[in-house]
C-alpha positions as CSV (number, residue, x, y, z in Angstrom):
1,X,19.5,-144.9,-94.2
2,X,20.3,-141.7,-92.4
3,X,18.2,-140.8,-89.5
4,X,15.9,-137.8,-89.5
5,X,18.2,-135.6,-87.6
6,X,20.6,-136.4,-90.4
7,X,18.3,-135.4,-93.3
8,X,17.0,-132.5,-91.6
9,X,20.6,-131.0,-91.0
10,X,21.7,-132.0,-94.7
11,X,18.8,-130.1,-95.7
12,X,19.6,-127.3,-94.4
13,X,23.1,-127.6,-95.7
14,X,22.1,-127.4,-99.4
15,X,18.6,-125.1,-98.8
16,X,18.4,-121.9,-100.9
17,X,17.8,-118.7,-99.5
18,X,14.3,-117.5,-100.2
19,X,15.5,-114.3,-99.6
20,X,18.0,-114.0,-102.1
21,X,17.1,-112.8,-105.7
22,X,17.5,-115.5,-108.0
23,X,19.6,-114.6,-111.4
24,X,19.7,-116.7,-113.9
25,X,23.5,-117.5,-114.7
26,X,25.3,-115.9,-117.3
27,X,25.0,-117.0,-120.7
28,X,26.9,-116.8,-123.9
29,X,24.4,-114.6,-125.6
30,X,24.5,-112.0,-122.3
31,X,26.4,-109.3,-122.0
32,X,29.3,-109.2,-120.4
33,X,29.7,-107.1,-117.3
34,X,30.8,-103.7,-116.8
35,X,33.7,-105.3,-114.4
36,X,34.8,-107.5,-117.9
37,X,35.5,-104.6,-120.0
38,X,37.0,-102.1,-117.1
39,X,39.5,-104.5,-116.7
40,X,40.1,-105.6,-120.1
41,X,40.8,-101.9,-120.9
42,X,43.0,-101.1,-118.2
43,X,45.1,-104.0,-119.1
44,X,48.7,-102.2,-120.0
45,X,49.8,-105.1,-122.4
46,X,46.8,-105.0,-124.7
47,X,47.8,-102.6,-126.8
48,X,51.4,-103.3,-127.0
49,X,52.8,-104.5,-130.3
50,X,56.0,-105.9,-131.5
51,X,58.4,-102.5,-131.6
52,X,61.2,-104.9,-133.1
53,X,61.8,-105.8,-137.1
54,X,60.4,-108.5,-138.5
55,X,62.2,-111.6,-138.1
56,X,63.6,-112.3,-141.5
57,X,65.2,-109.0,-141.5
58,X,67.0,-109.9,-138.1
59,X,71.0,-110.5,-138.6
60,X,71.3,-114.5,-136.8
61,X,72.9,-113.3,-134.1
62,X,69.7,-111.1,-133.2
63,X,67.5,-114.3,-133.5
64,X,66.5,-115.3,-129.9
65,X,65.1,-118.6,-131.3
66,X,67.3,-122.0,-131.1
67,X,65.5,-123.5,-134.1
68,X,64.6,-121.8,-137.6
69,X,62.1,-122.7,-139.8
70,X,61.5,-120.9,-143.2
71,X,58.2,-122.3,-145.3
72,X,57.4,-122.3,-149.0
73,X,54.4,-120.7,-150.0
74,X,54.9,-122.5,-153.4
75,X,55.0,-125.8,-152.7
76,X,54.5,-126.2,-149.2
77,X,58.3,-127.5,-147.8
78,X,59.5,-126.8,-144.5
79,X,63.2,-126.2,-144.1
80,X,64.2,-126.1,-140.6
81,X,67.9,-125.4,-138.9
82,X,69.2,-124.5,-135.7
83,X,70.1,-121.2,-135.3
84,X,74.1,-122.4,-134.1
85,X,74.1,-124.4,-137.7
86,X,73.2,-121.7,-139.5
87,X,75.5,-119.4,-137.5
88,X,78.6,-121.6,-138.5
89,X,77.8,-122.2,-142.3
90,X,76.7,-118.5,-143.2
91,X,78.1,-116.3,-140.4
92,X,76.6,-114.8,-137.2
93,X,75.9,-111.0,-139.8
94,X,74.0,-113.1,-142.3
95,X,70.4,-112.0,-142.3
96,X,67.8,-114.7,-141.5
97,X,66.1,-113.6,-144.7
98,X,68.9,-114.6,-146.9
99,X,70.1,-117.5,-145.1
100,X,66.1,-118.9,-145.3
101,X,66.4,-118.9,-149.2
102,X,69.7,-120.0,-149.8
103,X,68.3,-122.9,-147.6
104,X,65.1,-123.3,-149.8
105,X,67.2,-122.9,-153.3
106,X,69.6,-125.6,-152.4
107,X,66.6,-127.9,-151.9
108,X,64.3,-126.5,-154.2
109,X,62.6,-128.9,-156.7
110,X,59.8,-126.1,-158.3
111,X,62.0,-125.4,-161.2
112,X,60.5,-124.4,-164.0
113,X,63.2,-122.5,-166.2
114,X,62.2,-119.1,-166.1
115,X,63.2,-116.6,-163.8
116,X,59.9,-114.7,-162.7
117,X,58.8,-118.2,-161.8
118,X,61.3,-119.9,-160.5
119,X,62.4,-121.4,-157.0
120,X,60.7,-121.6,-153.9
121,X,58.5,-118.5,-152.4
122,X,59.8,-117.9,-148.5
123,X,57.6,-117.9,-145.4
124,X,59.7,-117.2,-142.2
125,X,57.8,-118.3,-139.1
């Protein structure tokens, strides 16, 4: 049991001001401070955006990535290769987008005989 020199000095430890205003604490539904949005408007990479192409118009050697993944939209298959794979079978020119369906064709199994239709649909992540 702590003695009552003890208490008294761990009381005054963890007393509140009574001087001090008391605010409730910010809250979800509040609105943010003026501070919040100064700096979220000065911030200089906020409004940056990709100046680059796309990456399935990017030539394999332009690809900083080590792995490639290409999707089908179709049916859902996920094709992936590494980027020095893919260099050595089609090329360091070839363009990711071509290299991404040749990939799907050779494994596609959505055939359904007519040409509109057929194959797998790319999605290059």
């Amino acid at each position: 049991m702590p003695t009552v020199k003890q208490m008294d000095k761990l009381a005054a430890a963890t007393a509140v001001d009574k001087n001090a205003p008391a605010e409730p604490p910010t809250g979800p539904a509040d609105a943010m401070p003026r501070e919040y949005w100064d700096a979220l408007l000065k911030d200089a990479g906020a409004d940056v955006r990709p100046t680059g192409r796309s990456i399935q118009s990017r030539k394999l050697s332009e690809i900083g990535r080590h792995v490639l993944r290409v999707t089908c939209s179709r049916c859902s298959r996920i094709v992936e290769i590494k980027k020095a794979d893919a260099a050595r079978l089609y090329g360091l020119d070839a363009v990711w987008k071509d290299v991404g369906q040749k990939l799907l064709d050779n494994t596609c199994q959505a055939r359904t005989g007519r040409y509109e239709e057929d194959g797998c649909w790319p999605q290059f992540e």
